[in-house]
C-alpha positions in Angstrom: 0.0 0.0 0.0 1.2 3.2 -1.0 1.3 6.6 0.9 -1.7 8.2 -0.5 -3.5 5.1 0.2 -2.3 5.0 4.0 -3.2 8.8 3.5 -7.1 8.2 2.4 -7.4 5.3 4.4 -6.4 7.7 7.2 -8.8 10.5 6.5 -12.1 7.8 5.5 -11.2 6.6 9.6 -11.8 10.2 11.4 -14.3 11.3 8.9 -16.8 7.7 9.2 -17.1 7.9 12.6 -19.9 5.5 14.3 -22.1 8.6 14.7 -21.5 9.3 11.1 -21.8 5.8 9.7 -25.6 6.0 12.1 -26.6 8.6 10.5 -25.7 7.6 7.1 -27.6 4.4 7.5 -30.9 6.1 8.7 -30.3 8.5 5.5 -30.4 5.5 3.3 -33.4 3.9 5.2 -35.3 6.8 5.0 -35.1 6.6 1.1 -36.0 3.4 1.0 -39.3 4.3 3.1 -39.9 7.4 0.7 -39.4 5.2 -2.0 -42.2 2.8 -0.4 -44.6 6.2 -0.8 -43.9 6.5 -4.1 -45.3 3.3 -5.4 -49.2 4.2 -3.5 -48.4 3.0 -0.2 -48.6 6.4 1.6 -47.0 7.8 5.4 -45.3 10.1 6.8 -41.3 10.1 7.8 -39.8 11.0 11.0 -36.4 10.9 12.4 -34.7 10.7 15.6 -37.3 10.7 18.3 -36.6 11.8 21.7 -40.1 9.7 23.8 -40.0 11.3 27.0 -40.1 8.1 29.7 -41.4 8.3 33.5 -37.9 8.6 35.2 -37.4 12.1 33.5 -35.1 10.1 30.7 -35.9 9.5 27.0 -35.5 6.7 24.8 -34.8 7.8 20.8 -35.9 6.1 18.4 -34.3 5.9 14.5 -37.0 6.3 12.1 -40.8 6.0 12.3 -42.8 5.3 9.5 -46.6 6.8 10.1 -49.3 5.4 8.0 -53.1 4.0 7.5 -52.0 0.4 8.8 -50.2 2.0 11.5 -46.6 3.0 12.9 -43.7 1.5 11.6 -41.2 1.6 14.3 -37.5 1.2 12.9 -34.4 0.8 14.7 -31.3 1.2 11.7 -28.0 -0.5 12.2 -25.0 0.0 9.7 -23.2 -3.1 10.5 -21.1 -5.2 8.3 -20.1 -9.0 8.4 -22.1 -11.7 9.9 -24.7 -11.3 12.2 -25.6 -13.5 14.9 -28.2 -12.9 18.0 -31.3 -14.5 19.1 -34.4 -13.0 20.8 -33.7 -13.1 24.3 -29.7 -12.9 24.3 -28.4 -9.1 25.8 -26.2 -9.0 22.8 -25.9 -9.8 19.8 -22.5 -10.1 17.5 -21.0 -8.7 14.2 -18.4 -10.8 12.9 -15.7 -9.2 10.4 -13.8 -11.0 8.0 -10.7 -10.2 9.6 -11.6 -12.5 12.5 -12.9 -9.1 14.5 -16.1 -9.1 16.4 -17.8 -6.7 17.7 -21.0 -7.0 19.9 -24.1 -4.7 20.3 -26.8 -4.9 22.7 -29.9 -6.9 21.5 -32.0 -4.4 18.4 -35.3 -6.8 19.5 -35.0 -5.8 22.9 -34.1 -2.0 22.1 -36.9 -1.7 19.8 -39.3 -2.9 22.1 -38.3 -0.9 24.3 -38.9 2.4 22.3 -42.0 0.7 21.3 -43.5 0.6 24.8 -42.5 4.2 25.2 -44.1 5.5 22.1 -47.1 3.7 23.3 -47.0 4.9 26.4 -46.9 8.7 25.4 -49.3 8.1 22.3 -52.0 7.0 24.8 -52.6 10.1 26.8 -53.5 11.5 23.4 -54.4 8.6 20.7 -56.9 5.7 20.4 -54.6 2.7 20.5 -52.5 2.5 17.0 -50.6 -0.9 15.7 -47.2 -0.5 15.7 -44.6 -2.5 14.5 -41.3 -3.4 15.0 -39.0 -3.4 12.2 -34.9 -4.0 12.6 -32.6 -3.0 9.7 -30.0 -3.7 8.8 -27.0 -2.5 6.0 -26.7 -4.9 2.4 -23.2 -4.8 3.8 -24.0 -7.8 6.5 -25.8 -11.4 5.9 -27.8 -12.4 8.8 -26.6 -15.0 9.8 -28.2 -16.8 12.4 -31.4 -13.9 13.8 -35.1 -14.8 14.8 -37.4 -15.4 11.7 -40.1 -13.1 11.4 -43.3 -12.8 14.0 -46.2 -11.0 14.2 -44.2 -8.9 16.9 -40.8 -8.3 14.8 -39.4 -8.1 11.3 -35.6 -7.9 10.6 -34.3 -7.5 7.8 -31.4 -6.2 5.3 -31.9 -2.9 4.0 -32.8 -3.8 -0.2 -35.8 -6.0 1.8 -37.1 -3.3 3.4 -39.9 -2.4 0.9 -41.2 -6.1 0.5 -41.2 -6.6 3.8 -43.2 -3.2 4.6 -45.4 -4.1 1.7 -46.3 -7.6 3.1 -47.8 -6.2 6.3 -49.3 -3.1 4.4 -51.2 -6.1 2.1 -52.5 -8.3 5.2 -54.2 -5.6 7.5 -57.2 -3.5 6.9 -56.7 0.2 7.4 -56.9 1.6 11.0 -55.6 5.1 11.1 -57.5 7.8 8.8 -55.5 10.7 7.5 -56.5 13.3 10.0 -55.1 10.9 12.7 -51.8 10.3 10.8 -51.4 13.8 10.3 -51.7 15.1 14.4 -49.5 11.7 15.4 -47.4 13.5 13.0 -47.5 16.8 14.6 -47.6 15.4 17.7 -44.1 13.7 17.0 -42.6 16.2 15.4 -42.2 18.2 18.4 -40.2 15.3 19.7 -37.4 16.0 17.4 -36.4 19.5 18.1 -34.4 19.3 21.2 -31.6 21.2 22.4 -28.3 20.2 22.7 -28.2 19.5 26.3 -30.7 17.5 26.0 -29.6 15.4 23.6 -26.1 15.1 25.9 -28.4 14.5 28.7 -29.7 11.5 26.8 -25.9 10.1 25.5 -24.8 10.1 28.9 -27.8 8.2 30.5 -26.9 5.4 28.0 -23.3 5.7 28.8 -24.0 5.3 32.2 -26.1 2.2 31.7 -23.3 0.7 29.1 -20.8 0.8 32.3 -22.8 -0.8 34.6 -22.5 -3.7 32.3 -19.8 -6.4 33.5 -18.1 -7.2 30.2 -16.3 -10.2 31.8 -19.5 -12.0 32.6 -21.2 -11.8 28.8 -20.4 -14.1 25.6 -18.1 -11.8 23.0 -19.5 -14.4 20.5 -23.1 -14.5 20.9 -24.1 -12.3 24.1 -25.1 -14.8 26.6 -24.0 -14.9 30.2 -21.1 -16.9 31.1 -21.2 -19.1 33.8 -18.8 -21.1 36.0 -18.1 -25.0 34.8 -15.8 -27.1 36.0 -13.2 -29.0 34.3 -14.1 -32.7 34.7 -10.9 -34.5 32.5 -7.7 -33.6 31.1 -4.7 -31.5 32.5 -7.6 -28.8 34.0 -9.5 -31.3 35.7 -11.0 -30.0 38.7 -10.1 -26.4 37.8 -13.1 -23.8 37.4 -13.4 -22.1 33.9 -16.2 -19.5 32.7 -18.1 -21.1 29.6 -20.9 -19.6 27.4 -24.7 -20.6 28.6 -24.9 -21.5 25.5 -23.4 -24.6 25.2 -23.1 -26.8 22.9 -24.2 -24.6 19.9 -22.0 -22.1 21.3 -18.3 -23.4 23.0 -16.6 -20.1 24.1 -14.6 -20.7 27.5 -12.5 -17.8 29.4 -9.9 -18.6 32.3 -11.3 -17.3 35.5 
């Protein structure tokens, strides 16, 4: 490699930073969504949600998609490599090429998360609306081993997107009229122009919650808990070991 390729290479690293590469992945969801408007099937777009919670905190969601069926309630992630989580698991786990991996809390449990808040603040103000949850992710990463689709969740690569929105959209009746999509969207709206503080105010709540989390005690390959074995043959015998819950599908061990 030459010097203006260590050069580039240098600048791509501090310019696609994992707030930039977010952002870039909800800007290329959000056309996929608009492009789902363009073929008849109509709604409104927002982005980045701050849903006010009980504790005084808030819980942002991505992208919702606001239509006649109902909210579509999308959490973006702009991973590459193989992907690998279940539905209960804290984590779940990119794997790179390179033999890297990288782990990321749960996108089922996050979303349902912001689901139950948006619920929760919609219902002071709104007859009950569906909502669904929808996980995407970049054509950059296969999914590997993730749950299949429910009535609860759909995951997805990002080209999917629009068949998958469009199978739901085909199978349910409409249950929102156009007046009501149009105040949920005002209503929202007002949920995205926050200050700065606030915004940092929300980062560091989740950076406190991210260190509370013992690292030593969770799976780096599929974001189980570890728990103590025992070695009961071999040179170890007798010795204590941490290995994944997991086992046998999963076979990580750590010394203790």
């Amino acid at each position: 490699m030459g010097l203006l390729d260590l050069i580039i290479d240098a600048v791509e690293d501090m310019y696609w930073t994992d707030e930039r590469l977010g952002k870039h992945g909800e800007d290329l969801t959000e056309r996929k969504l608009n492009l789902i408007s363009l073929f008849g099937r109509k709604g409104k777009t927002l982005r980045n949600i701050y849903i006010p919670k009980e504790n005084g905190e808030t819980s942002e969601i991505d992208l919702v998609y606001i239509t006649q069926k109902g909210i579509f309630v999308l959490e973006s992630k702009n991973y590459s490599g193989w992907i690998f989580g279940d539905a209960v698991s804290q984590y779940w786990t990119s794997c790179l090429p390179n033999g890297e991996n990288n782990r990321f809390y749960n996108p089922v449990k996050q979303n349902r998360t912001h689901i139950k808040w948006l619920r929760n603040y919609l219902s002071a103000s709104s007859a009950e609306v569906p909502l669904f949850s929808v996980i995407v992710f970049s054509e950059r990463c296969e999914l590997k081993k993730v749950p299949d689709d429910s009535d609860d969740v759909v995951i997805c690569n990002r080209d999917m997107l629009y068949w998958k929105i469009r199978s739901i959209w085909d199978k349910l009746p409409d249950s929102v009229s156009d007046t009501e999509i149009e105040r949920i969207y005002g209503l929202l709206s007002q949920l995205t122009n926050i200050t700065e503080a606030q915004k940092q105010a929300h980062i560091e709540s989740i950076n406190r919650k991210t260190k509370t989390v013992d690292d030593t005690k969770v799976c780096p390959r599929c974001g189980k808990p570890l728990v103590v074995r025992t070695a009961r043959s071999g040179s170890n015998a007798g010795k204590q070991f941490l290995g994944c819950s997991g086992f046998p599908k999963c076979r990580y061990t750590k010394n203790t």
